[in-house]
C-alpha angles and dihedrals in degrees: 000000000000130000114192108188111203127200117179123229081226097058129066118282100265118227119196088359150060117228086227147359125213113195144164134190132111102262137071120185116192121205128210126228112279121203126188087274112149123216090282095061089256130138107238133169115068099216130058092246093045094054098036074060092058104040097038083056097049089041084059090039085060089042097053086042086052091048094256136118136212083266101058088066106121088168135019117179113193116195117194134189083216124028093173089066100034076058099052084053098043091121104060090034080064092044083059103043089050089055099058102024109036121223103293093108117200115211102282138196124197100202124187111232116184087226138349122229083266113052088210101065123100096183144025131189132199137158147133136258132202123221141177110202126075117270128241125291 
């Protein structure tokens, strides 16, 4: 599997992001949108970094279970009740992510949605990987 992530000298330097990823493998994994939901299927964390935190970490907990890795992301949509604050706290989102997820970006979008299935939720993350070896039995 290869991801080649390409950012043109003409566009703007992207930051937490790549303005598009190339990849090939024989495998996509799509990912559904993860919330801050716990195991019991309950919205925890108060604050928006508290729940990205949450929902970026059970978005990579269904990509290892499905044999991928961080790495492997081609594509992450984040959908937000408030973009104007996700904004104002771009720079320690992106400590997080790097955390987690390490510094290969995918292509990424940050869309503003009026509510999210649980009214709770701030935040909501999908997106889709490419592998190449066979997944688990």
């Amino acid at each position: 599997m290869s991801l080649h992530r390409h950012n043109p000298a003409e566009l703007a330097p992207p930051i937490g992001f790549s303005h598009a990823v190339t990849a090939t493998g024989t495998r996509l994994v799509f990912l559904a949108g993860q919330t801050a939901l716990d195991s019991e299927g309950k919205v925890v964390g108060e604050t928006l970094r508290e729940q990205f935190t949450i929902a970026l970490a059970n978005l990579l907990t269904a990509l290892r279970h499905a044999g991928g890795t961080p790495a492997d992301l081609a594509r992450v949509t984040v959908y937000t009740t408030d973009v104007e604050e996700y904004r104002a706290h771009a720079a320690e989102l992106g400590g997080v992510w790097r955390r987690l997820a390490g510094r290969d970006y995918p292509a990424m979008a940050v869309i503003g949605v009026v509510r999210l299935w649980d009214e709770q939720a701030r935040v909501e993350l999908d997106g889709f990987a490419v592998l190449e070896e066979p997944g688990p039995a």
